[in-house]
N, C-alpha and C positions, 0 to 999 in steps of 0.2 A: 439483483444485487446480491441476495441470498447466492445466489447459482455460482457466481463467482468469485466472492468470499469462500467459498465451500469448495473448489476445484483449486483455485490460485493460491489460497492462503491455507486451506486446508481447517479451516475453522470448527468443524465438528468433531474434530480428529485431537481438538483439543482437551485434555482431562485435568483442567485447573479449576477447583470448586471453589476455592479457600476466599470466605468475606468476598471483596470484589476484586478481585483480582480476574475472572472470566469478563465481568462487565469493564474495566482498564484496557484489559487486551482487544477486544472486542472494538471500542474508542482507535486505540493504535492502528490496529487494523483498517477501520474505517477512513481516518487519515492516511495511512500509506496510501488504499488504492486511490482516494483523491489526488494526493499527490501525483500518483502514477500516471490516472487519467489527464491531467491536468499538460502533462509534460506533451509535445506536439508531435511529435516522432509520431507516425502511422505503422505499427507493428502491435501486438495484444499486449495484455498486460503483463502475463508469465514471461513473455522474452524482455519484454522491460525488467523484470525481476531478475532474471538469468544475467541480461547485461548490467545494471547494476552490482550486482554480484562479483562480478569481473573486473567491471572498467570504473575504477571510481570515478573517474570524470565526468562518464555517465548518470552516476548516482550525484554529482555535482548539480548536473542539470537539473533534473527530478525534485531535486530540495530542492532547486531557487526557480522551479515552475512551481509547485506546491504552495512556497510561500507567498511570492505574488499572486496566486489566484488567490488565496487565502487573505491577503492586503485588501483585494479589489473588494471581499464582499462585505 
């Protein structure tokens, strides 16, 4: 999970010290790539990144996979 936090999100690259604000983003982060995972499309997580990016419809998807996994548990 480290591995890909760290390539996809770039998490070590990050230089926010201030109170918790590293441990907030971190949280975010965590959520996004569930969310990402979450969504059913069979491509990796960075082109899910790229396309959302792009296509908001696609990031349309993404949140309302995200939140129903997130309902179900």
């Amino acid at each position: 999970m480290h591995w890909i936090l760290d390539v996809s999100m770039r998490e070590d690259a990050c230089q926010i010290y201030r109170q918790n604000a590293a441990e907030n983003l971190a949280g975010l982060r965590h959520m996004a790539l569930n969310m990402l995972r979450a969504e059913p499309t069979k491509i990796s997580v960075p082109m899910k990144q790229k396309r959302c990016m792009v296509n908001p419809s696609f990031l349309k998807q993404v949140l309302v996979a995200g939140l129903t996994s997130m309902a179900k548990s």
